[in-house]
VOGU-3710 file (C-alpha; in Angstrom, 3 decimals, decimal comma):
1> xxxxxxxxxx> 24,130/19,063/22,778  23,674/16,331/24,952  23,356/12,697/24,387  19,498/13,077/25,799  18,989/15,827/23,270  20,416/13,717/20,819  18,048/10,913/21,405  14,771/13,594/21,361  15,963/14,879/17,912  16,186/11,242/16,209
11> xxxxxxxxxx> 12,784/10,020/17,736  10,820/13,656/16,429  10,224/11,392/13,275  9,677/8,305/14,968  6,119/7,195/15,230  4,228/4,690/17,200  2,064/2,279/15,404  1,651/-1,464/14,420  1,982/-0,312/10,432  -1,896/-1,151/9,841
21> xxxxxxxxxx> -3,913/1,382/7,774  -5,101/3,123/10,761  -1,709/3,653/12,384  -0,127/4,792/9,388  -3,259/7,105/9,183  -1,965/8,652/12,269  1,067/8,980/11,534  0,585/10,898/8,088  -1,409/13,443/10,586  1,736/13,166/12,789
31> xxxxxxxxxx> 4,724/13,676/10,543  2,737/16,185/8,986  1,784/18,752/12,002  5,460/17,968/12,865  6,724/19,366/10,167  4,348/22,574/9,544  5,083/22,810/13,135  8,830/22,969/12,538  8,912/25,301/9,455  5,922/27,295/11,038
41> xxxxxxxxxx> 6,920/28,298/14,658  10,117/29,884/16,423  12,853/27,462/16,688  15,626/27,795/19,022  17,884/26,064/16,912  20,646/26,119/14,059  19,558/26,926/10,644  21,283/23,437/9,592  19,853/21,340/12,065  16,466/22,843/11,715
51> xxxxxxxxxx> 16,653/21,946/7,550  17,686/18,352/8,587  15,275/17,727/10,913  12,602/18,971/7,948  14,447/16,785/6,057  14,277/13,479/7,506  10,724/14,481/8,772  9,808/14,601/4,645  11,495/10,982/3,849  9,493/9,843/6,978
61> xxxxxxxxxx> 6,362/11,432/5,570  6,757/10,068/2,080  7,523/6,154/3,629  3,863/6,604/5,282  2,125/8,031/2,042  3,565/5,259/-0,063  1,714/2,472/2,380  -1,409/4,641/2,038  -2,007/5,096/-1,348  -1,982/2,263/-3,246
71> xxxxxxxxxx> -4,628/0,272/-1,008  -6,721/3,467/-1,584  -6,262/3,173/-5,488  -7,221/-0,269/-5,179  -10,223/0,244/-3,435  -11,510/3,247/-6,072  -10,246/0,956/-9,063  -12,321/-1,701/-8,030  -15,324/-0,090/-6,985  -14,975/2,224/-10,483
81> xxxxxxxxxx> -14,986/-1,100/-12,338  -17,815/-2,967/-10,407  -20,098/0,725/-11,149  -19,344/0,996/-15,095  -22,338/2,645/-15,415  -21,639/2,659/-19,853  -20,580/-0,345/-20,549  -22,082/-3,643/-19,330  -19,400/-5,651/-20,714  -16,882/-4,397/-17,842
91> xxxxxxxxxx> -19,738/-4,572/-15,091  -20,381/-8,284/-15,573  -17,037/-8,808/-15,917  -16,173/-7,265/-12,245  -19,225/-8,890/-11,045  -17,845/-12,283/-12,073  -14,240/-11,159/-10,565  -15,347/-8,997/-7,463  -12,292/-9,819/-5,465  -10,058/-9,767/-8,029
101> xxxxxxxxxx> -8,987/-13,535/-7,737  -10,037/-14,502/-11,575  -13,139/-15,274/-12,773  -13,026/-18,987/-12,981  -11,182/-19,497/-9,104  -14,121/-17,049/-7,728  -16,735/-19,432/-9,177  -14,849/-22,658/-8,065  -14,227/-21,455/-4,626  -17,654/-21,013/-3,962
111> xxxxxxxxxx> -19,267/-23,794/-6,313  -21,029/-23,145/-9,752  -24,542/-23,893/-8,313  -23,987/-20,938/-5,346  -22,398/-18,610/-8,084  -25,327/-18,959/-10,528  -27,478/-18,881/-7,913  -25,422/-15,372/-6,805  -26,275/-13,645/-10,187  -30,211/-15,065/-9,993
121> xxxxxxxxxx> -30,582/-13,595/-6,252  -29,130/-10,176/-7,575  -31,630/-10,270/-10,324  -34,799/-10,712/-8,127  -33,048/-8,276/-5,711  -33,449/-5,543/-9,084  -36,438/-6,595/-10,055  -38,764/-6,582/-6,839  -36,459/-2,693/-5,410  -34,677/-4,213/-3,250
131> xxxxxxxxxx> -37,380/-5,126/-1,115  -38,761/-8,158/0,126  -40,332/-10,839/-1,853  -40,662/-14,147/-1,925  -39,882/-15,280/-5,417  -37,355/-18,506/-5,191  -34,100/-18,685/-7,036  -35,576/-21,311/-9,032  -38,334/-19,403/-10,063  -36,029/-16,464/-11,005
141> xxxxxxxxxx> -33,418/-18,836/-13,276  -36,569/-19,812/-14,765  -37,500/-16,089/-15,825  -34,087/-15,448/-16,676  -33,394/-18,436/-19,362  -36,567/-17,741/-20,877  -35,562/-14,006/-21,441  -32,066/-15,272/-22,475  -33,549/-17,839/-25,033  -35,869/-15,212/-26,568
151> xxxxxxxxxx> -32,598/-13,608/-27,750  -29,922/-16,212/-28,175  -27,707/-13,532/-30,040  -27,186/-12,089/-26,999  -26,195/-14,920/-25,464  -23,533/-16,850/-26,944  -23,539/-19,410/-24,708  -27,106/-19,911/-25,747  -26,078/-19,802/-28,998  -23,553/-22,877/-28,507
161> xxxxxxxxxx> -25,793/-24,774/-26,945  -28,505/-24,802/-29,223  -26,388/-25,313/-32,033  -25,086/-28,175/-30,440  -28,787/-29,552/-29,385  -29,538/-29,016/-32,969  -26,833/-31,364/-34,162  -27,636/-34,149/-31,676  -31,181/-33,714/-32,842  -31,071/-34,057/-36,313
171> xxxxxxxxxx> -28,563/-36,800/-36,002  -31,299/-38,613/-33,604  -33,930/-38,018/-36,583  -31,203/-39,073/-39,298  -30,896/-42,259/-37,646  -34,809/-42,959/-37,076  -35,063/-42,198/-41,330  -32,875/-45,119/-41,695  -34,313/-47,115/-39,058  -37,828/-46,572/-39,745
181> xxxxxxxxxx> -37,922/-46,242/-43,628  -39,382/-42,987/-44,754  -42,828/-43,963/-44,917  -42,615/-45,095/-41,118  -40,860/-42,094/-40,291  -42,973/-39,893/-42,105  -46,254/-41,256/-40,375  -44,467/-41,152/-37,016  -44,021/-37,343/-37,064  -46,290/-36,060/-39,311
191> xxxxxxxxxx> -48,875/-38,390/-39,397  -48,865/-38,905/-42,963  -46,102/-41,081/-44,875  -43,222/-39,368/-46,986  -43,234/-39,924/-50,897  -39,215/-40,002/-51,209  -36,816/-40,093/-49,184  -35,055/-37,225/-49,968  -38,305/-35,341/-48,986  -37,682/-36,933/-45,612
201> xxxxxxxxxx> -34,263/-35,822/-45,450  -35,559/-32,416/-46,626  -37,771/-32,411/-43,857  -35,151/-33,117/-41,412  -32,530/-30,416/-43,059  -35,693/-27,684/-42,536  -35,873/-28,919/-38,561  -32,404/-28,058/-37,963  -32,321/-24,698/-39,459  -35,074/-23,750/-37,174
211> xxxxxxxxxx> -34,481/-25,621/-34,451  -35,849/-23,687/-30,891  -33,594/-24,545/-28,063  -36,514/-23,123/-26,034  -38,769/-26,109/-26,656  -36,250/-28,380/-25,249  -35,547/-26,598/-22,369  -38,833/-25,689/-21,149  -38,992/-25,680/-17,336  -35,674/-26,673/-17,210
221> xxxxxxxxxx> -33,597/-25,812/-13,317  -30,455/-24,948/-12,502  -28,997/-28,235/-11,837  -30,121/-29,885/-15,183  -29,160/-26,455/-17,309  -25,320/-26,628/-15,710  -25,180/-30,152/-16,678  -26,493/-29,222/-20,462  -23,718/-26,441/-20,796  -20,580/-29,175/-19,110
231> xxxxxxxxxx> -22,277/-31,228/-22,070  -21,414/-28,665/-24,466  -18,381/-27,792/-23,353  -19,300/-24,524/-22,272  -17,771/-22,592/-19,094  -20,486/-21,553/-16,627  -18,460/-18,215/-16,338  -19,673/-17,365/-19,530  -23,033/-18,040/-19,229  -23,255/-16,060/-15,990
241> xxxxxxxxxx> -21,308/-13,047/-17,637  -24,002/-12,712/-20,145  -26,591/-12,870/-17,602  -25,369/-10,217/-15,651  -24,292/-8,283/-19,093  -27,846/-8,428/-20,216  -30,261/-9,396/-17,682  -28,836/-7,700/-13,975  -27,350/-4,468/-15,153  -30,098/-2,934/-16,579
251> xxxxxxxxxx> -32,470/-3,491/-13,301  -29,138/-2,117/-11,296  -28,617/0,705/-13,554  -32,751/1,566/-13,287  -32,427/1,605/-9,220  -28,922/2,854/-8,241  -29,879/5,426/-10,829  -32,766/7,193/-8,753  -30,397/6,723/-6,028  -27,985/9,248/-7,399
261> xxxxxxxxxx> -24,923/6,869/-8,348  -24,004/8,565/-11,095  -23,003/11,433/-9,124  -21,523/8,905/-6,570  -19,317/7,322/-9,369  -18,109/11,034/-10,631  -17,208/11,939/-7,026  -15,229/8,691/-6,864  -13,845/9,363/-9,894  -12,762/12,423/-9,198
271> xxxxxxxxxx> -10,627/11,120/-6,130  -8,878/8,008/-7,601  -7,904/10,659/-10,694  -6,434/12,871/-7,357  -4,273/9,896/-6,252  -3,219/8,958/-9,365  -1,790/12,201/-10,143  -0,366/13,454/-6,884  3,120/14,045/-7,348  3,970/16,263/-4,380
281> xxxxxxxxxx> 4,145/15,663/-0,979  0,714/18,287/-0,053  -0,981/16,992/-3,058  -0,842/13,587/-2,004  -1,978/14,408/1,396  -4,808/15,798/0,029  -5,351/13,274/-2,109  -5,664/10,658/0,710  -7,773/12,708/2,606  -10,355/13,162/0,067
291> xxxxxxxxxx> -10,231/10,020/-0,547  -11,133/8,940/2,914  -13,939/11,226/2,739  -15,998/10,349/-0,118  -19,299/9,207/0,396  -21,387/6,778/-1,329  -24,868/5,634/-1,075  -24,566/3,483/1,403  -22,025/5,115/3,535  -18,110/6,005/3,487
301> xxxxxxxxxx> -16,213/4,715/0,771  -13,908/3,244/2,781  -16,568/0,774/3,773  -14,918/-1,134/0,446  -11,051/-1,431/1,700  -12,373/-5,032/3,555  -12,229/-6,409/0,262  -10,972/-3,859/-2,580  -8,041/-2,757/-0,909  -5,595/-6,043/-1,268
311> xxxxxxxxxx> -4,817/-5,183/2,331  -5,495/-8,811/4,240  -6,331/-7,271/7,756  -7,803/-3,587/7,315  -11,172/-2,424/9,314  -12,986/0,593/8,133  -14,829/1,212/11,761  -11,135/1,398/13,195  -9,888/3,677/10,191  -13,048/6,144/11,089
321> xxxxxxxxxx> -12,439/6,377/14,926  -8,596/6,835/14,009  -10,038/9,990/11,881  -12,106/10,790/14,392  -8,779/11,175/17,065  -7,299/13,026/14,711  -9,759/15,264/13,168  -10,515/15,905/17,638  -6,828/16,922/18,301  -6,599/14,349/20,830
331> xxxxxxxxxx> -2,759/13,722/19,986  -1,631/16,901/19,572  -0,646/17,739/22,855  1,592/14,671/22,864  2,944/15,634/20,005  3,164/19,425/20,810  5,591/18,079/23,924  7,905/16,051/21,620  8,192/19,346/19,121  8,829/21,488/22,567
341> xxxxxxxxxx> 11,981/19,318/23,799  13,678/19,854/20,376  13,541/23,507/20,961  10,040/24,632/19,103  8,157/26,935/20,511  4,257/26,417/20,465  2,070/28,936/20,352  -0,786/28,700/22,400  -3,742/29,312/19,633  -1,923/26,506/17,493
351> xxxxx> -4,496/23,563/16,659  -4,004/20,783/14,271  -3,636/20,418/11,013  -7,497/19,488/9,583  -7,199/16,319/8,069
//
């Protein structure tokens, strides 16, 4: 063999490409007809040099399916976890962490006021079917804290803060008592004057046990609620988590639900499960293909990879034409000549591989 025939044999395996999602894409599809071609058609060649030619055309293969996979299984983790469609907890926990970043650097990156405002927009979203309305986000916070406050067990940050109000208030009324005298006091609230003071202080004890948070916060925005929770010590992460928990995910549930997404999320689950267990080199082909494939209702999964993927520069519309190319055979002739000058012999009904 010459040194020309050397060189054609080593760069069989070589592909093109920049090493972006598309181009390794490609050259799955490559190394792959490559290698049914070699094991597939006549080969001119030794027995030996045929087997390490497979060979290195395998190791090749399995470099490229190792970049594909994991930003794949990303992409389905993610998107499983933002469409927990049984447990709320883990919905309005991914909504709160959609990137992945943490919950609390997501909020400050964008500000607490936008991020609140985020969950209250999604809300009104729900609530009117996604169409248009004209509701403001203040108007919808308002709506929202009113529902929260009508269950406060639900919402433990609701919880903390009225416990907390209800401290500061009966302190406030603890220290009128022994400003005002009892009598005073008792006139001053109740119109009528107190015969003891421990009745006053009685009086005072039976306000805090039933103190309503709701009565204190009554039209109460955004800006001034934030402020009441930094005043309590409590994390506006929280607060919003609940929200979503309680408030958000059942409207979403009620609408993606007519929309079919709980056969969406079964078809998605069924092709993260695929790449988590591929273990050989045509199952995880497969795998990734599928993957590629699967639909959701607002178009191709791979729509997500932008930001579920953990790739930093990946475009889905370049990822479909690249599919596209393939799925059209438009480099198989190329390819076809490379496999021809290392001594294969192509039939003339061979097409590719589908993909």
């Amino acid at each position: 063999m010459n040194w020309y025939g050397k060189l054609l044999i080593a760069a069989i395996w070589d592909t093109d490409g920049d090493g972006s999602f598309e181009d390794n894409l490609k050259a799955m599809a490559e190394l792959e007809y490559k290698l049914y071609a070699l094991n597939s058609f006549p080969f001119s060649g030794m027995p030996q040099r045929q087997a390490n030619i497979a060979q290195k055309l395998e190791e090749e293969l399995w470099g490229v399916l190792e970049e594909l996979k994991p930003p794949l299984e990303n992409t389905f983790s993610t998107w499983l976890s933002a469409h927990a469609l049984t447990d709320p907890n883990q919905w309005a926990e991914q909504r709160m962490d959609p990137y992945g970043s943490g919950a609390y650097d997501y909020v400050e990156s964008i500000g607490a006021a936008e991020a609140l405002g985020g969950v209250v927009s999604e809300y009104l979203d729900y609530k009117h079917n996604k169409q248009y309305h004209t509701e403001k986000i203040d108007q919808g916070f308002s709506e929202m804290l009113s529902l929260a406050l009508q269950e406060p067990g639900k919402y433990p940050s609701i919880q903390g803060l009225s416990d907390l109000y209800a401290r500061d208030h009966e302190e406030m009324l603890n220290n009128e008592l022994y400003d005002q005298g009892f009598e005073t006091f008792g006139e001053n609230h109740l119109g009528e004057a107190f015969e003891t003071e421990e009745a006053a202080e009685a009086w005072i004890e039976n306000q805090t046990e039933n103190f309503d948070l709701s009565e204190h916060m009554y039209d109460t925005g955004m800006e001034d609620f934030t402020a009441s929770l930094e005043y309590a010590g409590i994390s506006i992460e929280r607060f919003m988590h609940e929200l979503n928990q309680n408030l958000v995910f059942p409207m979403w549930m009620n609408y993606w639900r007519a929309m079919g997404i709980e056969g969406t999320r079964e078809l998605a689950q069924d092709a993260y499960d695929r790449l988590q267990g591929a273990s050989t080199l045509q199952e995880t082909i497969i795998a990734i293909n599928h993957a590629i494939d699967v639909n959701h209702q607002n178009g191709q999964m791979i729509e997500h990879m932008e930001n579920y993927s953990g790739l930093d520069d990946v475009h889905p519309g370049r990822i479909k034409e690249m599919m596209d190319s393939i799925e059209g055979g438009g480099f198989v002739p190329e390819w076809n000549k490379e496999l021809k000058q290392i001594g294969i012999s192509i039939p003339k009904s061979a097409i590719p591989l589908a993909v």
